[in-house]
C-alpha positions as CSV (number, residue, x, y, z in Angstrom):
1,X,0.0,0.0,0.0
2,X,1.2,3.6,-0.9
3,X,1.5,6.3,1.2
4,X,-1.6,8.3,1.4
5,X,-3.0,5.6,-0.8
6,X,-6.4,6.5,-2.6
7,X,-9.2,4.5,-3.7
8,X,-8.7,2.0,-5.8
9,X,-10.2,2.2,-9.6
10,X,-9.8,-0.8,-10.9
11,X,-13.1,-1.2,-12.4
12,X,-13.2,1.8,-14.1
13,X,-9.1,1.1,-15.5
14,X,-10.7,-2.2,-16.4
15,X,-13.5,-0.7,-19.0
16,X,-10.7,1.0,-20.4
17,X,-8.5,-1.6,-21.0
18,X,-11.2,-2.9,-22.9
19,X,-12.3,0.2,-24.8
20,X,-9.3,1.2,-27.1
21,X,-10.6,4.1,-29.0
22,X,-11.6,5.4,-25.1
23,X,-7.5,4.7,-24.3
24,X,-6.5,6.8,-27.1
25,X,-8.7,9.9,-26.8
26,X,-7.9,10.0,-23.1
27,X,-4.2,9.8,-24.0
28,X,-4.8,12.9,-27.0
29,X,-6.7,14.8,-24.3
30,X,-3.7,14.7,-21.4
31,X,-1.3,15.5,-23.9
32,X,-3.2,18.6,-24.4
33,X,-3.9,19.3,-21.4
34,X,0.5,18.8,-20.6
35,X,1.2,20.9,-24.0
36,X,-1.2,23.6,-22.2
37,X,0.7,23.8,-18.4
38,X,3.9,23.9,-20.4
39,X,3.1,26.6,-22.6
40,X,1.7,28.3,-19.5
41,X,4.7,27.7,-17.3
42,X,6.6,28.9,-20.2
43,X,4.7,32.0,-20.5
44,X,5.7,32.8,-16.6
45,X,1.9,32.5,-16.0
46,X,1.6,29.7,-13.5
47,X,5.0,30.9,-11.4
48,X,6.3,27.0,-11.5
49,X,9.3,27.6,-14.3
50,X,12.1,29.0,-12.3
51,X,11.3,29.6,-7.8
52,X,11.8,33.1,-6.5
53,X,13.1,31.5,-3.3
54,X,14.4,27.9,-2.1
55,X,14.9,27.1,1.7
56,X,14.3,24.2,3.2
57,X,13.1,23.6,6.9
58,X,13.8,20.8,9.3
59,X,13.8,20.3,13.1
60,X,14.4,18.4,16.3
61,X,18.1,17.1,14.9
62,X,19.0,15.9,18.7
63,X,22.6,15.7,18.2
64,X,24.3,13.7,21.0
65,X,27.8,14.1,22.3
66,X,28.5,10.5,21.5
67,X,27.9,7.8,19.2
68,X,27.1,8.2,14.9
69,X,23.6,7.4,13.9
70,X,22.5,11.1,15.2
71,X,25.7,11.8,13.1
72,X,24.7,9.9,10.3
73,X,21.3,10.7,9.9
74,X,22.0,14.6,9.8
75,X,23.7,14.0,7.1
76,X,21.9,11.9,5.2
77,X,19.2,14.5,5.8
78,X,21.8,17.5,4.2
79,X,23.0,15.1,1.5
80,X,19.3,14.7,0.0
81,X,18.6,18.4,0.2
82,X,21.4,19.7,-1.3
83,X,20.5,16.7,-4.3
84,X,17.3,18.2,-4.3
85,X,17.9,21.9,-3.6
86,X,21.1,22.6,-5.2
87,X,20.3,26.6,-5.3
88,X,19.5,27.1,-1.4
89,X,18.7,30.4,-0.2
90,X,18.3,29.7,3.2
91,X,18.6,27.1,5.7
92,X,16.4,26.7,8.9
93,X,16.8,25.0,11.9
94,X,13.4,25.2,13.7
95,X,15.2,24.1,17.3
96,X,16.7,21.2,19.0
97,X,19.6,21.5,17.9
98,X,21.4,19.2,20.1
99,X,19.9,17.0,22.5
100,X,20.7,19.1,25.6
101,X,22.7,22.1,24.8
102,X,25.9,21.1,25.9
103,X,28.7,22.6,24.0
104,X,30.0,19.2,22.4
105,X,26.8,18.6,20.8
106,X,26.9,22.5,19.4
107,X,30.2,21.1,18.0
108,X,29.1,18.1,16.5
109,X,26.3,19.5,15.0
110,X,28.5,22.4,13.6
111,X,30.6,19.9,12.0
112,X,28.3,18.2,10.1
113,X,26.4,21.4,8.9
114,X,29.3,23.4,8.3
115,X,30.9,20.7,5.5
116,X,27.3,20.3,3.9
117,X,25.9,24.0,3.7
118,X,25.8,25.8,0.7
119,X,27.7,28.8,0.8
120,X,25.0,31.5,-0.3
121,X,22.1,29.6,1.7
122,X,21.9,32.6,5.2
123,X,21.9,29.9,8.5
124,X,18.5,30.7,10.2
125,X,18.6,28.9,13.7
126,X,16.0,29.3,16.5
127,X,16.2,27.8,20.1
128,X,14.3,24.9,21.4
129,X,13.7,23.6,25.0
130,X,16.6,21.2,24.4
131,X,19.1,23.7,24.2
132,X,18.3,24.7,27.6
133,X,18.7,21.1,29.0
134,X,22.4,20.9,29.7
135,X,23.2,22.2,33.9
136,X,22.9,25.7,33.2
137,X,20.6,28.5,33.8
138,X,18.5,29.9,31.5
139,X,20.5,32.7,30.4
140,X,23.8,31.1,29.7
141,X,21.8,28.5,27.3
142,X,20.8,31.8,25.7
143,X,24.3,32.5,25.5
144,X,25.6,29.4,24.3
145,X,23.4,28.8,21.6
146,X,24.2,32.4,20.2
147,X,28.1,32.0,20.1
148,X,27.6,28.2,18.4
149,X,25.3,29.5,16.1
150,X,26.0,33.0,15.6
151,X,22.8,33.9,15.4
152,X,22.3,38.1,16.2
153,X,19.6,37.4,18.9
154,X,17.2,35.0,20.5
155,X,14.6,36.4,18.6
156,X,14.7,38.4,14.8
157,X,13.8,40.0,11.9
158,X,15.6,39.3,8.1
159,X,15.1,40.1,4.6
160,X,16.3,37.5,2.0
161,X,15.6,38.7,-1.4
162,X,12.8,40.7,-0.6
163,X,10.9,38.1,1.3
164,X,10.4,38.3,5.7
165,X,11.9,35.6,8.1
166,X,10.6,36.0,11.6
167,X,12.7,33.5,14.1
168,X,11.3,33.5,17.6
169,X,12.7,32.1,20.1
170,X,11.4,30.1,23.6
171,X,13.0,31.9,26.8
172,X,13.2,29.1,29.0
173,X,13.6,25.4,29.3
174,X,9.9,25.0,29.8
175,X,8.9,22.1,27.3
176,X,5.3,23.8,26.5
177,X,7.6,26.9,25.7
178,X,7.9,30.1,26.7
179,X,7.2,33.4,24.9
180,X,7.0,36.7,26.8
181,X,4.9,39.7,26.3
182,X,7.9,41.4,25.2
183,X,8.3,39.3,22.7
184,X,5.0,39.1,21.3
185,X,4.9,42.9,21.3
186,X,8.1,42.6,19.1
187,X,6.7,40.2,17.0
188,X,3.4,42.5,16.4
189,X,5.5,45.3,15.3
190,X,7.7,43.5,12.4
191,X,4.2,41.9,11.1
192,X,3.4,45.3,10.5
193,X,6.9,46.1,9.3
194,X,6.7,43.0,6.8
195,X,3.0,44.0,5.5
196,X,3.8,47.4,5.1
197,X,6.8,46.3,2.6
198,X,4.6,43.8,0.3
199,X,1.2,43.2,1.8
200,X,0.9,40.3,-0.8
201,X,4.0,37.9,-0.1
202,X,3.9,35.3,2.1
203,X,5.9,36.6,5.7
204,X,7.7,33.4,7.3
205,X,7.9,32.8,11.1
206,X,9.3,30.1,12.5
207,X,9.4,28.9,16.6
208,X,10.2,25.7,17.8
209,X,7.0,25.1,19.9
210,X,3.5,24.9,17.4
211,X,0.4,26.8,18.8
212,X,-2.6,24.8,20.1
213,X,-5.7,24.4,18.5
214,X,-3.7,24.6,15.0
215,X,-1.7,21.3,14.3
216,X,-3.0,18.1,15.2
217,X,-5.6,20.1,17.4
218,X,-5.2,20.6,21.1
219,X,-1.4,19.8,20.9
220,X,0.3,17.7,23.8
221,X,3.5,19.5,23.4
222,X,1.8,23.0,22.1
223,X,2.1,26.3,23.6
224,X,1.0,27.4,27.0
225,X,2.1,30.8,28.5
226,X,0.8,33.4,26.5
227,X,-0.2,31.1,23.6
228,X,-3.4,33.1,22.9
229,X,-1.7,36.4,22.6
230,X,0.5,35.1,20.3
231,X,-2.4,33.5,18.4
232,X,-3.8,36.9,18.3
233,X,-0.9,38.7,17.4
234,X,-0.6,36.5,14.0
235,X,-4.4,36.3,13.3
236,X,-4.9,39.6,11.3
237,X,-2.3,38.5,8.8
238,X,-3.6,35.4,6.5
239,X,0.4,35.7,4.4
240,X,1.8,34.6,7.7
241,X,3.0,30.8,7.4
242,X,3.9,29.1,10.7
243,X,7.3,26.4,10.8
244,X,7.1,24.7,13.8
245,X,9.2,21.6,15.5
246,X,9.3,20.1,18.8
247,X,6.0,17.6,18.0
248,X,8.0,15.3,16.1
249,X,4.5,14.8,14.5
250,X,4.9,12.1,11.1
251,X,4.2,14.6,7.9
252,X,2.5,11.9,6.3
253,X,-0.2,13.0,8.4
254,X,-2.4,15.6,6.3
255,X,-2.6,17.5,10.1
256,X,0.2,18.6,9.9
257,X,-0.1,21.5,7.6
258,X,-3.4,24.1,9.0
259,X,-5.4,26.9,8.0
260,X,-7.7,29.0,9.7
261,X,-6.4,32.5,9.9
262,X,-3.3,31.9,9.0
263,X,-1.2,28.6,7.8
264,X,0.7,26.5,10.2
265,X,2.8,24.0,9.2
266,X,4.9,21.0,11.0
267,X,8.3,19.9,10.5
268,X,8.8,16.7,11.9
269,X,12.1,15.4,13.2
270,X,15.3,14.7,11.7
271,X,15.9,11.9,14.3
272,X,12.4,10.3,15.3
273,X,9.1,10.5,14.9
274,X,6.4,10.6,17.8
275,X,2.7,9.5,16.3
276,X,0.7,9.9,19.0
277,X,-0.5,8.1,22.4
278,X,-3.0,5.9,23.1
279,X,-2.3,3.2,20.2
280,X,-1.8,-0.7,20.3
281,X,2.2,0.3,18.7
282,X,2.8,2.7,21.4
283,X,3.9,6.4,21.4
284,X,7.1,5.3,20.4
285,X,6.0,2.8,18.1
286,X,8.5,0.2,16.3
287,X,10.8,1.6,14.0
288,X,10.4,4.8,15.1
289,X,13.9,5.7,15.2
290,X,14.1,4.8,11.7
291,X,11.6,7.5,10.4
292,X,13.9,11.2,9.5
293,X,11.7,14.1,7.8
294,X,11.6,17.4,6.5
295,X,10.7,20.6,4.2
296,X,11.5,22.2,1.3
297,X,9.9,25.3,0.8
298,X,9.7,26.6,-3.1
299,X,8.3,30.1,-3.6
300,X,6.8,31.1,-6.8
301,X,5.4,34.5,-8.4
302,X,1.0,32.8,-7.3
303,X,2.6,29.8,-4.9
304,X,4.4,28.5,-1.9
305,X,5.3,25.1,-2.9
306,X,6.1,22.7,0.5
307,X,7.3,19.7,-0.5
308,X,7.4,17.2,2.1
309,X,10.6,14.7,2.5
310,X,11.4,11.4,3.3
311,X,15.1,11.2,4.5
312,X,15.0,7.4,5.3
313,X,13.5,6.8,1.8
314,X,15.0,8.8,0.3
315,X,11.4,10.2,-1.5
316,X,8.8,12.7,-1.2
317,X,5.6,11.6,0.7
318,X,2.5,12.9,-0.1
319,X,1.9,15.6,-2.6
320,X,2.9,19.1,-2.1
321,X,1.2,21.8,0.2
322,X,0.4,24.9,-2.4
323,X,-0.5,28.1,-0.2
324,X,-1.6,30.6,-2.4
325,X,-0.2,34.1,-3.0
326,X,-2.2,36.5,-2.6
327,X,-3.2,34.7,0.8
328,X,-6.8,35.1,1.2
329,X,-8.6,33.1,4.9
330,X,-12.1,33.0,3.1
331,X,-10.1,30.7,0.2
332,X,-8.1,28.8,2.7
333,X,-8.1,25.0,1.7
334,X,-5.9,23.2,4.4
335,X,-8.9,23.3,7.1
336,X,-10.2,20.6,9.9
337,X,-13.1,20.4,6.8
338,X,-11.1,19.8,4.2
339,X,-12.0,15.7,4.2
340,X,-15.4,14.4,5.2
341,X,-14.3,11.3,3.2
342,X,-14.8,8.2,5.1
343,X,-11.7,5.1,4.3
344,X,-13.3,1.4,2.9
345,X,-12.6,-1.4,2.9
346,X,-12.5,-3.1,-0.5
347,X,-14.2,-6.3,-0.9
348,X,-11.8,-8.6,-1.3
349,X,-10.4,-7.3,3.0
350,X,-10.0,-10.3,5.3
351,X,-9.8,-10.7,8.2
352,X,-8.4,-14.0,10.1
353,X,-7.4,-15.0,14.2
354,X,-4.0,-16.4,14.0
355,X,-4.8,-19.6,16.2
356,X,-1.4,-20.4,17.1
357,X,-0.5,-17.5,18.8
358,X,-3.8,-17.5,21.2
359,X,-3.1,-17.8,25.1
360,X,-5.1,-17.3,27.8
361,X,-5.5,-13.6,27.4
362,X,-4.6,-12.9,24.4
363,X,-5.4,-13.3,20.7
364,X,-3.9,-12.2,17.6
365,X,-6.0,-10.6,14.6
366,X,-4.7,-9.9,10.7
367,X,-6.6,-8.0,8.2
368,X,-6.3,-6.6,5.1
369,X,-6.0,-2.7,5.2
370,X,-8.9,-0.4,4.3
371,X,-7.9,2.5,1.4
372,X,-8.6,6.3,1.8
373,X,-8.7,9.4,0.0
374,X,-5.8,10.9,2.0
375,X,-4.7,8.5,4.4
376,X,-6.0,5.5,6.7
377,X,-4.2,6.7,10.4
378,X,-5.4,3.9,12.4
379,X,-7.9,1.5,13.5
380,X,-11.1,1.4,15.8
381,X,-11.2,-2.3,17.5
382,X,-13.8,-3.6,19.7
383,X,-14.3,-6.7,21.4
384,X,-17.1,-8.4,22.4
385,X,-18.1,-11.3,24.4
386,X,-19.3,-13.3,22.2
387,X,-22.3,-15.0,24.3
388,X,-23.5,-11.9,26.3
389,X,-22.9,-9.3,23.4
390,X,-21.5,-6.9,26.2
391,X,-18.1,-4.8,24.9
392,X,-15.1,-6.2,27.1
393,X,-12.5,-4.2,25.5
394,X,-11.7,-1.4,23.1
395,X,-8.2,-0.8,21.1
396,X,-6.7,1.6,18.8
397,X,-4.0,1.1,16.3
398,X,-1.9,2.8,13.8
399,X,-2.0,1.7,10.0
400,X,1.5,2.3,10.3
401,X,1.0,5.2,7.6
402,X,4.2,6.4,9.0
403,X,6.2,3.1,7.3
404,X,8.0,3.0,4.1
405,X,6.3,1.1,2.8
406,X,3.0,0.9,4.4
407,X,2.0,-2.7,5.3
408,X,-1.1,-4.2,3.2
409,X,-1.6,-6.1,6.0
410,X,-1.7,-5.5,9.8
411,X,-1.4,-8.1,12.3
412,X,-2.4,-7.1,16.1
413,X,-2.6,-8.6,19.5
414,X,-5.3,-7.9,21.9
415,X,-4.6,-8.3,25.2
416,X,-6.1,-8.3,28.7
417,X,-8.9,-10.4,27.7
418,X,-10.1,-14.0,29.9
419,X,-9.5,-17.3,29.3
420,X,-11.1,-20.0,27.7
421,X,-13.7,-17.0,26.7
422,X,-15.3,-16.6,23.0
423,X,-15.4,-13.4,21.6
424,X,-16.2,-11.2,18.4
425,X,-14.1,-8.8,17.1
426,X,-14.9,-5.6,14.8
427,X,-12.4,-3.4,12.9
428,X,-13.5,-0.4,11.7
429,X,-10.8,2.1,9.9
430,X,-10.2,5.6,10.8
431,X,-8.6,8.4,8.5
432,X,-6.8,11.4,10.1
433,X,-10.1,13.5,10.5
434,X,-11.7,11.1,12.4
435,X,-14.1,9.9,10.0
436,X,-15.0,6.1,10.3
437,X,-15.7,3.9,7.5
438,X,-19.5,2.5,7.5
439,X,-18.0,-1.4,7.0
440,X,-16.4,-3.0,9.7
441,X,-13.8,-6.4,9.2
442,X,-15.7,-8.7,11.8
443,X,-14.4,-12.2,13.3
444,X,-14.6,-14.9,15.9
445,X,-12.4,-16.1,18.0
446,X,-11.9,-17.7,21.5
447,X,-8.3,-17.5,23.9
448,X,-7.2,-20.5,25.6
């Protein structure tokens, strides 16, 4: 199964395969249609010939002051980019850094990025609650992380060719972060600075913590002090995009870009991925460590292109994020009601009890996975007893939309259940906006 995998069409491909003349004028008409973007991309029309502006954005790099994988993986990450990216005009580090702050790490990490950058790309760096974690106070992190990174303040305000970069930085170790008033206040006044320039292009901020009630919803790791001033502070400017880190949220999950009055986006984790709680796999699920993302961030003359990337894969997931310029909140397309799509499952889904690995309290279910038209995230399970009809126990699980490749196939134990007990199982699938498909994948089984 693909990532994001969408409905299958097979019938309809089918009919065609049969229908000759149908295969031909289809083929005549998307030549046409491919002669008419290139003409228009030609004609500087649709803005997607040559980008204005190339940076890319990742995150949550953890660099350790021993061993290589942290090593190894940051570069891996640099060495795609620059394949990818080869004109950079920027390069953003949206915090976390290292894994605590301490100066080895700084060093480490420096001598990685230092042999990979690209010399014209400006460093943009801001400060995450790791940075602060080394046996310091608050202000000599500050410090630190300034002289490593040379970075002209916690918190600021550039122009690179002609285009706004906010960095704003979290004042404390506080995970939830920690914004001040004075900050915010700053932040208001270069909005106004950056819409008074060009009230049209896109202004770029970036902070290491995200802002509740935009990603993923009411965010376990989102912003607490002063988070709805800061919400405010942004709201009256729909050209503001939002980089954020610290989540380590998959980007294969269509929640992590937003829109409401503004546009949020995630940026992963160069060094692991955290999914979510509450889910059969676990927060940290297996593999987990195996799973490095991040952006790159295209700007065009009627577009911002985000283009979401795969490090372990060495691919794109997904298809790009276009946030239109002009930005207008009453066109805004990246909203909580953007999919009312419920996932199926096709007909040919099974769904079986794997007898032999039964015991007492357990038992052990494989299905085939259901498709979506943006993404299957996980699955609804409940369990019945089989003779009274009453629900003993209810489970959630990940699709594993997060693997490369995504498993047609999930097997699953269920645990906590009595012996020598019959029960019935249903499995109903669940896409990232919480709709449920109307089927449900239902079996018998009994534990030992």
């Amino acid at each position: 199964m693909k990532k994001g995998g969408s409905i299958m069409l097979g019938g309809f491909m089918e009919t065609l395969k049969k229908d000759w003349l149908a295969l031909v004028l289809i083929s005549v008409l998307i030549c046409g249609i491919t002669l008419n973007v290139r003409a228009e991309e030609k004609s500087g029309r649709s803005g997607y010939i040559e980008p204005k502006l190339v940076f890319p954005v990742i995150s949550d790099v953890h660099i350790k002051e021993t061993g290589t994988l942290d090593l190894r993986t940051f570069q891996h990450a640099l060495t795609q980019l620059n394949e990818q990216a080869p004109k950079q005009d920027a390069f953003v580090v949206v915090g976390d850094l290292a894994d605590t702050g301490a100066l080895k790490e700084y060093d480490r990490f420096f001598s990685i990025y230092n042999q990979n950058k690209q010399p014209q790309a400006v460093s943009l760096f801001t400060i995450g609650n790791h940075e602060y974690r080394d046996s310091v106070t608050n202000q000599q992190a500050q410090q630190r992380f300034l002289s490593k990174t040379k970075m002209k303040a916690l918190y600021f305000h550039q122009v690179i060719k002609g285009y706004h970069f906010i960095m704003l930085g979290t004042e404390s170790r506080l995970t939830a972060g920690d914004y001040s008033v004075k900050q915010i206040n700053w932040l208001a006044e270069q909005l106004k600075i950056a819409k008074r320039d060009d009230p049209k292009k896109p202004i770029f901020v970036f902070i290491h913590q995200p802002i509740n009630n935009t990603l993923y919803g009411k965010n376990r790791w989102g912003i607490e002090v002063n988070e709805q001033l800061l919400y405010n502070t942004l709201k009256p400017y729909p050209q503001v995009i939002t980089f954020s880190g610290h989540t380590h949220h998959p980007l294969d999950d269509p929640r992590t870009i937003f829109q409401r009055d503004f546009t949020s986006l995630a940026t992963s984790s160069v060094r692991y991925i955290w999914p979510g709680a509450g889910y059969l796999q676990g927060e940290l699920p297996p593999g987990y460590r195996d799973v490095s993302q991040g952006l790159l961030v295209e700007v065009y003359n009627r577009k911002v292109v985000v283009k979401r990337r795969d490090f372990h894969a060495n691919k794109w997931t997904g298809e790009a994020w276009e946030i239109n310029i002009p930005a207008d909140a009453k066109k805004f397309h990246y909203t909580n009601e953007r999919d009312l799509v419920k996932p199926i499952f096709l007909p040919s889904s099974t769904i079986s009890v794997i007898q032999e690995k039964a015991s007492s309290n357990q038992l052990y279910i494989q299905f085939t996975q259901a498709v979506d038209n943006l993404m299957v995230h996980s699955y609804r399970i409940t369990v019945k007893n089989k003779e009274t009809g009453e629900v003993v126990k209810t489970y959630n699980a990940f699709s594993q939309y997060y693997s490369d490749p995504v498993p047609d196939v999930l097997s699953l134990p269920l645990s906590g259940l009595q012996s020598h007990t019959a029960y019935q199982i249903e499995v109903a699938a669940v896409d990232a906006f919480d709709n449920q498909s109307d089927q449900k994948l239902i079996i018998e089984g009994s534990t030992k």
